[in-house]
N, C-alpha and C positions, 0 to 999 in steps of 0.2 A: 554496612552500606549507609551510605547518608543521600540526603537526594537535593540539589539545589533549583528555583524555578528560572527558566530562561523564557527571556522575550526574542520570539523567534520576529526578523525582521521584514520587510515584503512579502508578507503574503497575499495570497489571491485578495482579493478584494471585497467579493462575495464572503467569503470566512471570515475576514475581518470585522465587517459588515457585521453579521450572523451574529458571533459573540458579543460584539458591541450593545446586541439588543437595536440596532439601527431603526426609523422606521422605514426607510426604504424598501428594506427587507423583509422585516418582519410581514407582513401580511401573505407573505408565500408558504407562511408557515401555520396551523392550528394552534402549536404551543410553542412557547420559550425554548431558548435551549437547555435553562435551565430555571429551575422551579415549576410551580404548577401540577404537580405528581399527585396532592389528592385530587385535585382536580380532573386530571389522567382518569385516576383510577376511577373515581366516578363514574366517567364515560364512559367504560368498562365493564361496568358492572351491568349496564342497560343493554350488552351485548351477549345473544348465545355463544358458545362457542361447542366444536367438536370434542369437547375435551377427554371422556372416557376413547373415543377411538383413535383419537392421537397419540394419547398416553401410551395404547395398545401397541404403537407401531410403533414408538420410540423405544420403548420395553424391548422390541425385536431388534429392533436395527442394532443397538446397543448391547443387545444379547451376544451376538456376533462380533460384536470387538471388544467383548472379557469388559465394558465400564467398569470401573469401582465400585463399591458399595453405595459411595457415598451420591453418584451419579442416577442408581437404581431409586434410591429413597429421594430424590429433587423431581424425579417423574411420576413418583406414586404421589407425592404434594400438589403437581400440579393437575392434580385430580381434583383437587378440589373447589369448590364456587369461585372463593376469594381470591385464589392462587391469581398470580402474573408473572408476566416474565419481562426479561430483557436480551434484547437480541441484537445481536452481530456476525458479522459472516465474512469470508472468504473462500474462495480456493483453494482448493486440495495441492499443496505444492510441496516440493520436495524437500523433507527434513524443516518442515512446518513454515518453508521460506523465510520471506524476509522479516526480520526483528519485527515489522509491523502487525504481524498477525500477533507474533505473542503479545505487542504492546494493546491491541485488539481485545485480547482475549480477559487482559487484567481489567481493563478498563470494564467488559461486563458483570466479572467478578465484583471487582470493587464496586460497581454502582447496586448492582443487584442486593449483596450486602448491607449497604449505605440505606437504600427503602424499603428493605425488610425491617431494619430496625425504625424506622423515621414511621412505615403505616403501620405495620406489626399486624402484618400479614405474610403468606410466605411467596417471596419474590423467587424467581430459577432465572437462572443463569443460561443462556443458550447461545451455541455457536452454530450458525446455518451455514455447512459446506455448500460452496456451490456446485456439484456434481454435476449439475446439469450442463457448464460451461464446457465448452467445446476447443479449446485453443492450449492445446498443452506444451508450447513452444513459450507459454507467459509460464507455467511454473516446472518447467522440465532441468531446472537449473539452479545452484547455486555457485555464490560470489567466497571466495575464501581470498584475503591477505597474501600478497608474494612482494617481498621487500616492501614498498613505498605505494606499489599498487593494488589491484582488487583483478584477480583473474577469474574468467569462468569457465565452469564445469559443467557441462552437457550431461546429459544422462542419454546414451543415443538408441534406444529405441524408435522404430520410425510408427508414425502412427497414421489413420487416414485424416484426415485436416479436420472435417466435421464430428469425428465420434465424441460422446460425450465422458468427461472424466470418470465418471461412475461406471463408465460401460468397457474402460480401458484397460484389460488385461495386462498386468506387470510382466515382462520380458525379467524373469528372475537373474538369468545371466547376465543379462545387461546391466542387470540393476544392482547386483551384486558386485562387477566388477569397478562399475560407477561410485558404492562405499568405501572399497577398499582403494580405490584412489585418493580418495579426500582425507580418507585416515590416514596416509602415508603423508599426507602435507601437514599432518598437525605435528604439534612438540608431542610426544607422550608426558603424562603425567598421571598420578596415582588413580584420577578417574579415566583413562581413555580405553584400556582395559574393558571394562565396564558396561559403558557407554555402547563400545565397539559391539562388544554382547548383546547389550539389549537391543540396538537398534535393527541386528540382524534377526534376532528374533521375531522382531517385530516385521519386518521385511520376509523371512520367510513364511510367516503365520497368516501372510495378505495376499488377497487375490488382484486386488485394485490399489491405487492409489489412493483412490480415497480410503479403504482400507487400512492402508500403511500410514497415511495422515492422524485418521482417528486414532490408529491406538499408539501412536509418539506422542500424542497431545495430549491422552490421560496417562501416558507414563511420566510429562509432563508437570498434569497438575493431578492429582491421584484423589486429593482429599477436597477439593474444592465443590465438590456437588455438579461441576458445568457438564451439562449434556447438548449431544454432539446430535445433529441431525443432517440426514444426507438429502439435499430437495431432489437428485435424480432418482432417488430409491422407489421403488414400483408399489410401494405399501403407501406410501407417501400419496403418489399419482391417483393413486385409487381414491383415496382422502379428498384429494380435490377434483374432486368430479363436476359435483354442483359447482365449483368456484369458477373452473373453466367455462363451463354456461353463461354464466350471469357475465363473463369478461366478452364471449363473442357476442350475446347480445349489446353490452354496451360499447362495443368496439368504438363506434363514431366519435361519439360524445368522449370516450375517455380519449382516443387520438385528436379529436378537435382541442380540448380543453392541455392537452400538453403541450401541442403549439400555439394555442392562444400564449399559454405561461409565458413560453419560453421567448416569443416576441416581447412578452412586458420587461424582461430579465434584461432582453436586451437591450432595449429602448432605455434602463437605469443605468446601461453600462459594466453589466454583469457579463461574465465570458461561461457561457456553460457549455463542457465537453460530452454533447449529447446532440446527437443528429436524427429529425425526425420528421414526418411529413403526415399527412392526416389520412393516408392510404395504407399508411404501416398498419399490418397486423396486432403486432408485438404479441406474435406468439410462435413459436416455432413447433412444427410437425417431422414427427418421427418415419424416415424412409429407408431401408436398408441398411439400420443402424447408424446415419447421420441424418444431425436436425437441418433443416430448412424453413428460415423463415418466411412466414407469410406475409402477403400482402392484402386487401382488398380493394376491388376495382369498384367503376363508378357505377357499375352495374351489381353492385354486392356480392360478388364471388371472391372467394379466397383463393387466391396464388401462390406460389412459390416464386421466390422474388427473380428466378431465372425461367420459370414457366416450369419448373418439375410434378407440381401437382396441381390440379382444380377441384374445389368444394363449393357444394353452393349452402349459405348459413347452417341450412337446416342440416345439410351431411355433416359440417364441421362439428354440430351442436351433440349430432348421434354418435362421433367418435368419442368427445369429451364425456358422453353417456355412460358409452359401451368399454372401449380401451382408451381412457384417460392417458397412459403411461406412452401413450405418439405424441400427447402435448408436450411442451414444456413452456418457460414462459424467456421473456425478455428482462432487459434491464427496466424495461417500465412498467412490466406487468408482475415482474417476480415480487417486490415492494408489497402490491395489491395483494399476492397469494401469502407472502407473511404472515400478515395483519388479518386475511381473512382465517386465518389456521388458527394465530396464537391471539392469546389477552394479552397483548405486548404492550408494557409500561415504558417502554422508550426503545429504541435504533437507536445503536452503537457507530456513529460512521467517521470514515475517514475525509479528506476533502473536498475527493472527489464526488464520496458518495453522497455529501451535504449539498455541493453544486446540482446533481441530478434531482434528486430527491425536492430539487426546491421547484422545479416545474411542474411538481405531481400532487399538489394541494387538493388540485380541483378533480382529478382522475381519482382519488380516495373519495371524494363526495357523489365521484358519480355510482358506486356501490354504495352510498349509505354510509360513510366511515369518517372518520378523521385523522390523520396522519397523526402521528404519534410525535410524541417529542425526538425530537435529531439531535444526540448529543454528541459534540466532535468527540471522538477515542481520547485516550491519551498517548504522548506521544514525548519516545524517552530515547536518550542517547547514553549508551555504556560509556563509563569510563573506568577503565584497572588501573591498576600503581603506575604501571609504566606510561601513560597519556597522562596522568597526571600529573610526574615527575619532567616531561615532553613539555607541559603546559608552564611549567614552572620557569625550565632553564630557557622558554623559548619567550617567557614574560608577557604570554595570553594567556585570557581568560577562557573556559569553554564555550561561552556565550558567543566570543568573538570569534573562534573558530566555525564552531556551527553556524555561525549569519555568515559565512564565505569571507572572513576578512583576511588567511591566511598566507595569499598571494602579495596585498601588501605590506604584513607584516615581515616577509623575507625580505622583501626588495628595501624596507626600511632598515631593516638589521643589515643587510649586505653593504647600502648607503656609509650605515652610520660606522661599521665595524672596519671596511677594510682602510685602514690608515696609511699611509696617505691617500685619500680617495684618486682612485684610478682615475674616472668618469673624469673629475675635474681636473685633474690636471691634466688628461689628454682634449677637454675642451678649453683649458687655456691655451698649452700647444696647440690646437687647430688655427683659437683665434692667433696669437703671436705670428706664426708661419700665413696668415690672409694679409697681414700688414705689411711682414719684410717681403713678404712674394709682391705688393703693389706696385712697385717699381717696376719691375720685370713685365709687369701684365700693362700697365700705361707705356712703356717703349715699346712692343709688340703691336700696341694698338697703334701708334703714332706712324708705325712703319708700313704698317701694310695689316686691311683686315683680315685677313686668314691667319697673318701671326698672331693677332689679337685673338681668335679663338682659339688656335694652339697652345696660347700660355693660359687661357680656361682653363683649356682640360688637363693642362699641366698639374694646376692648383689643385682640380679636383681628386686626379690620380693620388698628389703626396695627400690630401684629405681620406681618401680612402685607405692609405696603407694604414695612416694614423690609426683610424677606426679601426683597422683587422688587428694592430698592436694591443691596440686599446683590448678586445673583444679575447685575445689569447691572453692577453697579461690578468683579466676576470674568470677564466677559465682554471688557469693555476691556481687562483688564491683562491675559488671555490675548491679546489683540489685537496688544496689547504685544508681545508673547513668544510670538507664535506660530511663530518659526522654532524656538525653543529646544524648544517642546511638539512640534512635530513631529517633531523626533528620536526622542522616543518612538514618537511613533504608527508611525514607519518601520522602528524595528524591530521592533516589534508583527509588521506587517504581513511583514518578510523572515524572520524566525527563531521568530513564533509566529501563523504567518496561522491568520484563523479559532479562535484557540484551541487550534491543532495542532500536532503538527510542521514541519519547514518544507519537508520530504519528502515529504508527503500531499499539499500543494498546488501546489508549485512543478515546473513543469514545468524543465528542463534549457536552453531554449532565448536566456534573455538571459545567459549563462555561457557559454554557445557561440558565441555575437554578440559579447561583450567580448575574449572568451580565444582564440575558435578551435575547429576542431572535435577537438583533440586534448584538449578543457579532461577531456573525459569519462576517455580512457584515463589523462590526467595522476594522476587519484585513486589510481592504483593503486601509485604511486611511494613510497606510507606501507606503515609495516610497522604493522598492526594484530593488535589480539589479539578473539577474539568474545568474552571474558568481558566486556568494560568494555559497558554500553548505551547511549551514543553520542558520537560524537566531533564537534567543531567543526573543519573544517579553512578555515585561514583563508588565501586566496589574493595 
């Protein structure tokens, strides 16, 4: 592997911003995005934490999806005063989703590493499932390659709309015939075999999804120490008993002080993909196994945002007491419950979660806290022999592909390649045939106006054939050179599917087929820095 840095081009603004160290932005932040880490930790150090009864749960929860060794001993570490962590998270999605989580997942790796040695204290590495989310139609799916495009594959079990990931029973059947689909799309090679094994095992060994996430992810990274925590886990819930407290006491103040933010964000001309009102709850309650979020009224009661439940503070407060595991939280409040759990030396986020996160400065002050450093992920596009070789004879760089410049690199090559150019020589026939047709069209007009329109559209008619000549005589000689043109389209398709990254689409799993299941932990063998925003490593 070798790995080259790419300047990705238009990006959001806000991100841009962010890494720039702007001052614009900066102030929506506590720390940098990068540097400051003793500093961090300091701040850290003046903070209790729950750490023996965390430890406790994460010991179980991990008990249960067989961790490694190496997973066990990063939990008993962070038993200790000095111990921190670093944290990132996503969704439970299927066959670990899209390339972004795994690039996610190195990026904690790597940093966690990086300020264990820099404080020389011990840093853990964490990945926060979101279990609690509720929307399994966002990772009920993967993207596999078919010729030039990216088709998808449903996993179709039906499920109720609100249940939470953690609480969704695997449809084995379903799920099982949903693998042995994808495996019949791949090439075989000496690892698919293999692959095919373990992932079934892993699949029948699991009750949930989250379940089947977890232990692909340490069959993944096996020696890397990263431990997995589930936030819907009921051991968890219990954990945050007090935390739920102190969030419905501070409800106001932390829902005012989000939208105050996100007004300022705006008013700089910041776009942030977070919809909020100062009535929002931002917490959601558990009712026959689907969550609903709450509201509160001006009258201080808690709602359900369709009217399914009423609590007045004080009931809400004795739920979060008594059975914590009806809470859950939001995208604004899950942040807070983090930070309230762990000694967390930085968030790991993508850019979307940079964008949210930057309204929430002042919601971290109103517990008493301070937002942690936000450090964007890293963020990486595969390349193997064959997109390189694609990249060579098609005379782009990867850099140029991935900023979408592919569409008119074809139309340049198509220009410059088909000899005698089509295009121009049927736009000088067009014009030629406007000139000798003149005559025709001023005797027509002299005689009478109706015949002066008639030989318009005369003109236009032989104009139009021209063009449909034109358009079938470009159709042949791509015919011609349809291998050549689809090299573009291929890498269209691997390095900006969709018009995206190749991170947002591509799932992990024909890199794992080719390479092996070590293709994943192999990433981490680069020495990366988070200032650059993305890297091409080419295998």
């Amino acid at each position: 592997m070798r790995i080259e840095p790419i300047k990705l081009k238009q990006q959001n603004k806000l991100i841009e911003d962010y890494r720039n160290n702007e001052p614009s932005i900066q102030p929506f932040f506590d720390y940098p995005a990068f540097g400051e880490w003793e500093h961090r930790y300091h701040d850290l150090q003046k903070r209790t934490f729950k750490r023996q009864e965390l430890c406790d749960c994460l010991q179980m929860i991990n008990s249960q999806w067989k961790a490694p060794e190496a997973t066990r001993k990063n939990i008993d570490r962070l038993r200790h005063p000095e111990a921190v962590t670093v944290i990132g998270g996503q969704q439970a999605s299927l066959l670990s989703g899209p390339l972004y989580t795994i690039n996610k997942i190195i990026s904690i790796i790597h940093l966690a590493k990086q300020q264990e040695e820099e404080l020389r204290v011990p840093v853990i590495p964490i990945f926060w499932i979101a279990g609690e989310d509720h929307d399994f139609a966002e990772v009920n799916h993967v993207y596999l390659q078919e010729e030039q495009q990216m088709q998808k594959y449903v996993l179709k079990q039906q499920v109720r709309s609100k249940t939470a990931l953690s609480d969704i029973r695997i449809d084995h059947d379903k799920a099982k015939q949903w693998l042995d689909e994808l495996f019949e799309k791949l090439t075989e090679t000496n690892h698919t075999k293999t692959l095919y094994d373990d992932m079934n095992k892993c699949l029948a060994s699991s009750l949930t999804y989250v379940d089947f996430f977890a232990k692909l992810i340490y069959h993944f990274f096996p020696e890397e120490g990263l431990v997995l925590m589930d936030s819907g886990d009921k051991s968890i819930r219990q954990l945050e008993s007090d935390f739920f407290v102190e969030m419905i006491e501070n409800q106001p103040k932390i829902s005012e002080s989000v939208c105050d933010s996100l007004e300022q964000l705006q008013s700089l001309g910041y776009t942030i993909d977070l919809s909020v009102a100062p009535s929002d709850g931002h917490l959601f309650y558990y009712q026959d196994d689907e969550r609903i979020l709450l509201q509160r009224t001006d009258t201080g009661e808690w709602i359900g945002k369709q009217n399914e439940v009423h609590f007045t503070t004080e009931q809400l407060k004795q739920i979060a007491k008594l059975t914590p595991a009806q809470l859950s939280n939001n995208v604004v409040t899950r942040p807070l419950m983090q930070e309230m759990l762990f000694p967390n030396l930085a968030f790991i986020a993508g850019p979307g979660e940079i964008g949210y996160w930057s309204a929430l400065k002042s919601a971290f002050h109103q517990l008493q806290m301070k937002m942690p450093p936000v450090v964007p992920r890293l963020s990486i596009s595969v390349i193997d022999r064959t997109i390189e070789k694609a990249l060579h004879d098609c005379q782009m760089s990867a850099e140029q592909v991935i900023n979408g410049m592919v569409a008119d690199e074809k139309e340049a090559w198509l220009a410059n390649t088909s000899y005698p150019s089509i295009k121009q020589i049927a736009q000088e026939v067009q014009e030629q045939i406007i000139d000798v047709h003149a005559p025709l069209r001023e005797l027509a007009a002299s005689m009478r106006d109706d015949l002066g329109a008639i030989a318009e559209k005369n003109l236009n008619y032989i104009q139009d054939h021209i063009q449909y000549l034109e358009k079938r005589l470009v159709k042949a000689w791509q015919c011609k050179h349809q291998n050549d043109l689809a090299k573009f389209d291929i890498l269209q398709c691997v390095l900006h599917p969709e018009n995206g990254l190749q991170e947002r689409i591509w799932n992990p799993l024909p890199w794992l087929n080719r390479y092996g299941i070590s293709f994943a932990s192999n990433l981490l063998r680069h020495s990366y820095t988070f200032r650059n925003s993305h890297y091409a490593v080419y295998l």
